[in-house]
SEVEXDO-204183 format. One record per residue (C-alpha): x, y, z; residue in three letters; residue number from 1. Coordinates in steps of 0.02 Angstrom, whole numbers. Example, Ala and Ser with C-alpha at 12.3 -4.5 7.8 and 13.67 -1.06 7.14 Angstrom:
<recs>
> 615 -225 390 Ala 1
> 684 -53 357 Ser 2
</recs>
This chain:
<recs>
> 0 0 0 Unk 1
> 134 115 33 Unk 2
> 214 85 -124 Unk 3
> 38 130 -233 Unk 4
> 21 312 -120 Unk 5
> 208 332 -177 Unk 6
> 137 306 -353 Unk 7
> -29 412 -337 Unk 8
> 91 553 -253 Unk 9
> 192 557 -425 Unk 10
> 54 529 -516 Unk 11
> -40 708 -440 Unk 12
> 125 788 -465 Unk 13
> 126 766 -642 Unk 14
> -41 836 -649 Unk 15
> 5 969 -548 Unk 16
> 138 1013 -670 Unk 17
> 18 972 -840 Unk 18
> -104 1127 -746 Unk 19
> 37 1245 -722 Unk 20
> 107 1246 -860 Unk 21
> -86 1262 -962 Unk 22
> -146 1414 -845 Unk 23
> -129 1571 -908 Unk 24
> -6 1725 -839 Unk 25
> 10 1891 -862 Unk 26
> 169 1902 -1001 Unk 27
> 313 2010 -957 Unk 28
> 413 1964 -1102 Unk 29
> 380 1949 -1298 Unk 30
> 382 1783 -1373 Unk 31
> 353 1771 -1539 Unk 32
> 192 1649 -1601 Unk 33
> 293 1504 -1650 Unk 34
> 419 1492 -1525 Unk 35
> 284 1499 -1407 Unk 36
> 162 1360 -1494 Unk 37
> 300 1264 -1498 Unk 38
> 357 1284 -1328 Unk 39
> 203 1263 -1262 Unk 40
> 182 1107 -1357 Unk 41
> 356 1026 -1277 Unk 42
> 292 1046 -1109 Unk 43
> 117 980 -1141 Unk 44
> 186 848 -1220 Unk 45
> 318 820 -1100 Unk 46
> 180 820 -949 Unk 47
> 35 728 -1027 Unk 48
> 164 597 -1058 Unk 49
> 224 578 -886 Unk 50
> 35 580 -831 Unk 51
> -38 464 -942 Unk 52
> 152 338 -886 Unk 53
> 119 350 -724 Unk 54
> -69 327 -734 Unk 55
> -51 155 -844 Unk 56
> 87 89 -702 Unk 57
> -32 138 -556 Unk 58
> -167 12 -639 Unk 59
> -33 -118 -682 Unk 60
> 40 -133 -495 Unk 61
> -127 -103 -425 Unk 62
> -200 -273 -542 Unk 63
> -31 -354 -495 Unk 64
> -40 -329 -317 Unk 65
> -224 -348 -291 Unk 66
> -248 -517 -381 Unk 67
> -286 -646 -287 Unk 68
> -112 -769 -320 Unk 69
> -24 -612 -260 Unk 70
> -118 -571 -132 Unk 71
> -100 -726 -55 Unk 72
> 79 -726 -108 Unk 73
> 99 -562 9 Unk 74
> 25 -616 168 Unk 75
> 63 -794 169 Unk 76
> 251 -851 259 Unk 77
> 352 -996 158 Unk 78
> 465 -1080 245 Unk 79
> 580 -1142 115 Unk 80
> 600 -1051 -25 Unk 81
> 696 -1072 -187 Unk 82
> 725 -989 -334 Unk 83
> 802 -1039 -514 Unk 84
> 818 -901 -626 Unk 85
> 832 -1037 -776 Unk 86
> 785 -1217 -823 Unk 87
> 982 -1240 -838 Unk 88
> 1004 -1232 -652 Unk 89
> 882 -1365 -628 Unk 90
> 1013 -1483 -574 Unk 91
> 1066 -1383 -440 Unk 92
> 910 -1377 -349 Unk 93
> 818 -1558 -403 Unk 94
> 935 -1671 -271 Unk 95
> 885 -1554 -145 Unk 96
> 692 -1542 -208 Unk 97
> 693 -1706 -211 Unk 98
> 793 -1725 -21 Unk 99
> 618 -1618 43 Unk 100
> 498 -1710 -47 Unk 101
> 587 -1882 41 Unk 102
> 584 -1827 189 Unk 103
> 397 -1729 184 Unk 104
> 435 -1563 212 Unk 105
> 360 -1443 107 Unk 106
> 447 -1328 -2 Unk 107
> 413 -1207 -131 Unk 108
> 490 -1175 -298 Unk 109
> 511 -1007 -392 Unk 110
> 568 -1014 -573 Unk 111
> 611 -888 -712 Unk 112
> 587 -1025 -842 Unk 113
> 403 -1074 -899 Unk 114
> 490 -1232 -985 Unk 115
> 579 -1289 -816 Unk 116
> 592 -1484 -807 Unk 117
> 535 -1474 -612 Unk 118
> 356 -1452 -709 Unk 119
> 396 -1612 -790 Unk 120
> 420 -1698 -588 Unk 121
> 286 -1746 -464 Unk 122
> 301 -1697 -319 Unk 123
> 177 -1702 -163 Unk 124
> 258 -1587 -43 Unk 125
> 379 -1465 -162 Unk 126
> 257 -1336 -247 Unk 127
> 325 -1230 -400 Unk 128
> 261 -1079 -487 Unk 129
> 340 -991 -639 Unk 130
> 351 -797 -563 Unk 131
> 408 -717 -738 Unk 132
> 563 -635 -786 Unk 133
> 686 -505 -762 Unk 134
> 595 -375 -662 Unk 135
> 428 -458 -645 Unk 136
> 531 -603 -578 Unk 137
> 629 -474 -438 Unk 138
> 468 -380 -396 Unk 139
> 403 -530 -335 Unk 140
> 558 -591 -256 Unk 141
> 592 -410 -183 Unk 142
> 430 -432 -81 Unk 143
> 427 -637 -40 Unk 144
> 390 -675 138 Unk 145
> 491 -832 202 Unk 146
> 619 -909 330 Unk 147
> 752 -978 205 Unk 148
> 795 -928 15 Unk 149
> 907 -1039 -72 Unk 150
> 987 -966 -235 Unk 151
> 1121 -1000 -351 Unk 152
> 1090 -823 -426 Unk 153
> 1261 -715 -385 Unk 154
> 1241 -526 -365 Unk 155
> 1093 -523 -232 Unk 156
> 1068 -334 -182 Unk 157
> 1200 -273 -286 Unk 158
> 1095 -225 -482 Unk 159
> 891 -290 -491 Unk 160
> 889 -446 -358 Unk 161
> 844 -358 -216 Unk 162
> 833 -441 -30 Unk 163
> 654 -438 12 Unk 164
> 641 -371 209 Unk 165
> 549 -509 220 Unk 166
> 657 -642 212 Unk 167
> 742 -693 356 Unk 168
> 887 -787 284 Unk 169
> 978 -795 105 Unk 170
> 1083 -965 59 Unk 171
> 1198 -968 -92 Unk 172
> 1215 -1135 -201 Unk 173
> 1361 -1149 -324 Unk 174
> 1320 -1211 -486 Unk 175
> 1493 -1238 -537 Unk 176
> 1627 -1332 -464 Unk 177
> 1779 -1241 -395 Unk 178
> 1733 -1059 -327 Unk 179
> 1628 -894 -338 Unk 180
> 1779 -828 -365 Unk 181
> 1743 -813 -586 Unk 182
> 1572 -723 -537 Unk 183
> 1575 -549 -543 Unk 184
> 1623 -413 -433 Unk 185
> 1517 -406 -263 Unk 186
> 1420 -587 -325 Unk 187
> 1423 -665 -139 Unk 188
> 1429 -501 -38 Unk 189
> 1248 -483 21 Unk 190
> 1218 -679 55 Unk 191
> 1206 -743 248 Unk 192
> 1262 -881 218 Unk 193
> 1377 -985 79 Unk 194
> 1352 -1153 52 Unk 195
> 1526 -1237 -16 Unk 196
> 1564 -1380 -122 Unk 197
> 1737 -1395 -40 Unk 198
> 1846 -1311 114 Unk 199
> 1972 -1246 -20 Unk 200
> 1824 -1112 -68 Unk 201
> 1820 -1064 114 Unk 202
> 1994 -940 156 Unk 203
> 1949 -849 -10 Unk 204
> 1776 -775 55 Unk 205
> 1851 -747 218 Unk 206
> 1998 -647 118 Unk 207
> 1856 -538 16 Unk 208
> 1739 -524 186 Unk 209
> 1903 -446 254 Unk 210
> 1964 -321 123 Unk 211
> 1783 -265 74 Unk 212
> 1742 -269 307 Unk 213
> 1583 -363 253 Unk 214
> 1493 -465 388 Unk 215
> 1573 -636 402 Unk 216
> 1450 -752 333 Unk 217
> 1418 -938 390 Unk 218
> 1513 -1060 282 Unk 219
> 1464 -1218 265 Unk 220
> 1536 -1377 154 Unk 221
> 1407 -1481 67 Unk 222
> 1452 -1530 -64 Unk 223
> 1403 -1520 -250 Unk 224
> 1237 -1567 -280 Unk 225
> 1241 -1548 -460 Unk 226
> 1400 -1657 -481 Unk 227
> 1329 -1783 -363 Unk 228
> 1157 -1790 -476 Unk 229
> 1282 -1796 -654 Unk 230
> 1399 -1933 -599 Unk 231
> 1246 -2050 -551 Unk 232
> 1188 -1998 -733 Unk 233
> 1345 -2017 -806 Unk 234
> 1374 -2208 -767 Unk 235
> 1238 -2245 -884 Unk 236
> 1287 -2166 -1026 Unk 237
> 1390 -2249 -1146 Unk 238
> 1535 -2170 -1276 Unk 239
> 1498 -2200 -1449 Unk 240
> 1645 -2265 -1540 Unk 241
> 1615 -2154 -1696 Unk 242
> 1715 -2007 -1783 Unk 243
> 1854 -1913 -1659 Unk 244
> 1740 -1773 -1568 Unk 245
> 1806 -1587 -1517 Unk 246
> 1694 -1501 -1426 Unk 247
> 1704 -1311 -1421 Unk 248
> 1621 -1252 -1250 Unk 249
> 1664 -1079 -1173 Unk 250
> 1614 -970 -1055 Unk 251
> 1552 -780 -1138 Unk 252
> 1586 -617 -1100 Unk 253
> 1743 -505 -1161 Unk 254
> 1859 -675 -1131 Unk 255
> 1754 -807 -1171 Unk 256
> 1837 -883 -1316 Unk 257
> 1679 -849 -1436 Unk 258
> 1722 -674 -1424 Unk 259
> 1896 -660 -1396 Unk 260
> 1965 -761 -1532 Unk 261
> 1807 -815 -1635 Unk 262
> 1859 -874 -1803 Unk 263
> 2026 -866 -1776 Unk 264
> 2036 -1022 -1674 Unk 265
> 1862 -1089 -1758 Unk 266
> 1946 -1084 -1939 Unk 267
> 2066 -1204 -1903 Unk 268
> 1973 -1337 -1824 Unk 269
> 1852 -1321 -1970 Unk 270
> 2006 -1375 -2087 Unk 271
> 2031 -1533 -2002 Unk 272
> 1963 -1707 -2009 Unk 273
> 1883 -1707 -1858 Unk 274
> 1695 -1688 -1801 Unk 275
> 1697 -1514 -1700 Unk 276
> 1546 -1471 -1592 Unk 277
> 1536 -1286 -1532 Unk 278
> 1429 -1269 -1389 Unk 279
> 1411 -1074 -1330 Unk 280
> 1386 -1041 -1136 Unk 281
> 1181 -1001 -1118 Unk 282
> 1219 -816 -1063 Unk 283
> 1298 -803 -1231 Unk 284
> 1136 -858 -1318 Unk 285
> 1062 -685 -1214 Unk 286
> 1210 -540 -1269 Unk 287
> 1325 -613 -1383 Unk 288
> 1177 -663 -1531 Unk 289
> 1259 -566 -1659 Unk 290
> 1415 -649 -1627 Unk 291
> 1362 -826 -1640 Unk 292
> 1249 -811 -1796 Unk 293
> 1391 -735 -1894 Unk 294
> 1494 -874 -1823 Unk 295
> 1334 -987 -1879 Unk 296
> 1337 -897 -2061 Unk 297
> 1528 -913 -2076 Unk 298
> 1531 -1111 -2027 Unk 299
> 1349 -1154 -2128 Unk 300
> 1439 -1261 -2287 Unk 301
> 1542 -1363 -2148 Unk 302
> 1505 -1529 -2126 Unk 303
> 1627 -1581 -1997 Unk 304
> 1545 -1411 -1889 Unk 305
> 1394 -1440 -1800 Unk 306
> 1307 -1305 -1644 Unk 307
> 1240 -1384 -1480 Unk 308
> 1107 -1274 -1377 Unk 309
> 1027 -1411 -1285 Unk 310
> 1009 -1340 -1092 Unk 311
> 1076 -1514 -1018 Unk 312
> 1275 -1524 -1069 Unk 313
> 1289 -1699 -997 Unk 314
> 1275 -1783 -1154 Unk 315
> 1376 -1685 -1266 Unk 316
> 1504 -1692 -1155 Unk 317
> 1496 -1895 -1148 Unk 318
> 1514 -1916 -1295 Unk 319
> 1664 -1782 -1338 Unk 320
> 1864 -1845 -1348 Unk 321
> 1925 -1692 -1303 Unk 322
> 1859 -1526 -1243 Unk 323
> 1903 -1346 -1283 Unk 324
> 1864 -1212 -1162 Unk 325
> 1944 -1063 -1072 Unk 326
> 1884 -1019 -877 Unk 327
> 1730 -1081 -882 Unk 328
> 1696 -1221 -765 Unk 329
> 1644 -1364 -879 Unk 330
> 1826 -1405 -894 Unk 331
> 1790 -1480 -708 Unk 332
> 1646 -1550 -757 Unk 333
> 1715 -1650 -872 Unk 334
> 1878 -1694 -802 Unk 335
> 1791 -1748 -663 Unk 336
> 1649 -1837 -712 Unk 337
> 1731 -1932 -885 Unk 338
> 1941 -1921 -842 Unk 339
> 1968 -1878 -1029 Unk 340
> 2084 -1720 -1071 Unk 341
> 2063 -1533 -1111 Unk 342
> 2105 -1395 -1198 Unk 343
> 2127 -1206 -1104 Unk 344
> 2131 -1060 -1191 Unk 345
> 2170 -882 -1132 Unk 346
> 2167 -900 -944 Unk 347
> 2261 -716 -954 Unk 348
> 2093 -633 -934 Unk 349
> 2061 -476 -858 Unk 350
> 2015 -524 -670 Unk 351
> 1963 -339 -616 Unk 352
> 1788 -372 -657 Unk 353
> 1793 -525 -551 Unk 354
> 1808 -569 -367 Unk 355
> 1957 -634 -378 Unk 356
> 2049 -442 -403 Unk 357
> 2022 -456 -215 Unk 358
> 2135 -608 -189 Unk 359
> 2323 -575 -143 Unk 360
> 2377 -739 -217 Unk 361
> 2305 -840 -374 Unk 362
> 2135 -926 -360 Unk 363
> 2141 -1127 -347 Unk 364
> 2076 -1165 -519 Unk 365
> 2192 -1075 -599 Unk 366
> 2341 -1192 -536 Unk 367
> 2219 -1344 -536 Unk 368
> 2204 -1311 -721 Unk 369
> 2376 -1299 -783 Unk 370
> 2405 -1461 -689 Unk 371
> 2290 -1554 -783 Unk 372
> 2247 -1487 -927 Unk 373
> 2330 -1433 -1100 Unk 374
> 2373 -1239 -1116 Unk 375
> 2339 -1164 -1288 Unk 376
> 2413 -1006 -1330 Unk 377
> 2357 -877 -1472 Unk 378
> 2532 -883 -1524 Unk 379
> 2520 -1079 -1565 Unk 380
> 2329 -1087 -1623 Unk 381
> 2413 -1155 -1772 Unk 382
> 2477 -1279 -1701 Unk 383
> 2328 -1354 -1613 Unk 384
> 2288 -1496 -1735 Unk 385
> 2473 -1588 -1659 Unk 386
> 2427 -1531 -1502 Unk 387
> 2293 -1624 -1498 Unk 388
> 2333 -1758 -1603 Unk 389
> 2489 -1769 -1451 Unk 390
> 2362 -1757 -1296 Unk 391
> 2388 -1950 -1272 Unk 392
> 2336 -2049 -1106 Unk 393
> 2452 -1982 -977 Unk 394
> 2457 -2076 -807 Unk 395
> 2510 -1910 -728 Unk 396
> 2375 -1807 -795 Unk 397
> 2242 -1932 -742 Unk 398
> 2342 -1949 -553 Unk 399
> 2310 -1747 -569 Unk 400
> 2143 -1755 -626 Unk 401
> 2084 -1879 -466 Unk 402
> 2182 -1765 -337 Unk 403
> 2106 -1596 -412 Unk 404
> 1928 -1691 -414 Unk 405
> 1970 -1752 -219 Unk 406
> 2005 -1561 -157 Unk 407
> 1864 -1473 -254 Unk 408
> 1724 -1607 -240 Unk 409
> 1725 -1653 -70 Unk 410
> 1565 -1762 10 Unk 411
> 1513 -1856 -154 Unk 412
> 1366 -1922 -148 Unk 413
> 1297 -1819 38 Unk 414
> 1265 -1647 -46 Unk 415
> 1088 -1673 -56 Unk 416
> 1061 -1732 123 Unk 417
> 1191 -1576 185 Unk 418
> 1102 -1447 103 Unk 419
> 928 -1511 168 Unk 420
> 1008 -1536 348 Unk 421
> 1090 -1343 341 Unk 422
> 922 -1282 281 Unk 423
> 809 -1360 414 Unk 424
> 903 -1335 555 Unk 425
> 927 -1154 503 Unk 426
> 752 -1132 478 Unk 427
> 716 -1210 656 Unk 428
> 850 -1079 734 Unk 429
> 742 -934 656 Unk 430
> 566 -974 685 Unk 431
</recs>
């Protein structure tokens, strides 16, 4: 309510102003007719407009508030909430929907996606509800009543995801393996509590908590939840024993390797024998469309070049030899989960956009990566056909790849069961 008699306040100002400027005064100056028709046209225009704005958002909020979902929505306490801002994420959450729904304790479900597999599940006790997106999604979620939010959404209170005052404790998920340290500035600064795949992740949010003088917030390792859910999918899925398979999968933004390097890297797989899949990073799908269709144009008469968009990665990545990538953290993934090689590219990014500017000394992954994977330079992109025709099977990379998976994946197989644990328990301290 006190939000609307914000809204009618503006809207009797601009009426205010649309009256003013239309009454008449005595003039003390000389304008000449068209200068003043015109002049007096601007700000009639100008003030109609912002009355007749303000007017249609008035009714808007006032039917969005006032229905009866919201209504209830406003005055009714949840409490476990959480909230997917894509059908991507969905592995994240389902071991721990799916921990609830074992154990009978109702939960509910907010996603950004109207195509979310969780409408494909049944569940009894876990209730779901597609809120919208972008702001319609953080107006709700800026207002939510509950005990417990769990997100894997970085940046809470920093751009459009608010904290709702009404939420009495916010929970971050990871949804990659190794650290929050690759989000972006400020990503975990707002969140009570962190919840950790492994204790490596821990001395790095205590270093940022310290330089930024942030309140510490409660760490906690459980695990990975969507590793644990992908390695029970993984054993039954079979390699086919077809054509060698490259596939292209990088993160986006100024260094993603899409962007960066494009064609120039792209060009000469294309000239090679082999079957090369380029899968771009979702978020490129969003800002980097221009890129990727040209890429798409350039790479149409290819055979051996084919595009992968499909939201679950676990197959592709099954079924690929070797993978090419830069920071993103599918190189993890599928270390981890299928002990085959990869291929990094341009891990000399430029970090002051990222968390990790904080950090006196170099992030984990970074020295993880060099350890067991294959660095490719722009200076020997030529090269990379006898690179890769060279990556053979290495005892030393493989001892590398279980001792990097035993430090950054730590309780296989429990996250589920932690996470639900953390959540009730907290929940019980609150109420």
């Amino acid at each position: 309510m006190q939000l609307l008699r914000q809204f009618d306040k503006i809207k009797n100002l601009s009426l205010a102003i649309l009256i003013v400027f239309c009454w008449q005064y005595p003039a003390c100056a000389y304008i000449d007719p068209g200068t003043g028709s015109m002049l007096f046209s601007v700000v009639v225009g100008i003030s109609a407009t912002l009355f007749f704005l303000f007017n249609s958002l008035i009714i808007k909020l006032k039917m969005l508030l006032f229905s009866q979902k919201v209504f209830l929505y406003l005055y009714t306490r949840i409490p476990f909430l959480i909230y997917s801002e894509g059908r991507q994420y969905f592995n994240v959450f389902k071991p721990v929907l799916d921990e609830f729904e074992k154990r009978q304790i109702p939960l509910v479900f907010y996603t950004s996606s109207p195509d979310d597999p969780f409408f494909d599940c049944h569940y009894d006790y876990v209730k779901g509800e597609y809120i919208g997106k972008s702001f319609e999604a953080y107006l709700k979620l800026a207002f939510v009543k509950a005990d417990v939010c769990l997100m894997t959404t970085p940046g809470l209170d920093v751009f459009q995801l608010k904290r709702s005052k009404y939420v009495k404790y916010y929970c971050h998920i990871f949804h990659a393996v190794t650290s929050s340290l690759v989000y972006r500035l400020f990503s975990l600064d707002y969140y009570d509590a962190v919840l950790c795949d492994a204790e490596f992740q821990i001395p790095m949010i205590r270093e940022i908590e310290s330089k930024r003088k942030l309140k510490p917030k409660e760490l906690v390792v459980t695990g990975c939840t969507y590793m644990d859910l992908l390695a029970k999918r993984a054993e039954s899925i079979s390699k086919n024993n077809d054509d060698f398979k490259i596939l292209v999968a990088p993160s986006w933004g100024e260094n993603g390797i899409l962007k960066k390097y494009g064609s120039n890297l792209l060009d000469l797989l294309a000239e090679s024998d082999w079957n090369i899949v380029i899968r771009p990073h979702p978020q490129s799908l969003i800002v980097e469309k221009d890129i990727i269709q040209n890429l798409k144009n350039r790479y149409k008469d290819k055979q051996n070049i084919s595009w992968n968009f499909d939201v679950d990665n676990l197959n592709i990545l099954s079924q690929a030899d070797v993978l090419i990538s830069d920071f993103s953290g599918i190189i993890f993934d599928y270390a981890f989960l299928f002990n085959r090689p990869f291929v990094y590219v341009n891990q000399e990014m430029n970090r002051e956009i990222y968390d990790m500017s904080d950090l006196d000394e170099e992030p984990w992954r970074y020295k993880a990566i060099r350890e067991i994977g294959t660095e490719l330079t722009k200076d020997n992109f030529k090269n990379i056909v006898s690179i890769i025709k060279n990556m053979s099977n290495n005892q030393q990379v493989f001892d590398a790849i279980q001792k990097a998976k035993n430090i950054a994946w730590q309780k296989q197989g429990e996250s589920a069961k932690n996470v639900a644990d953390f959540l009730i328990k907290k929940q019980k301290e609150l109420s």
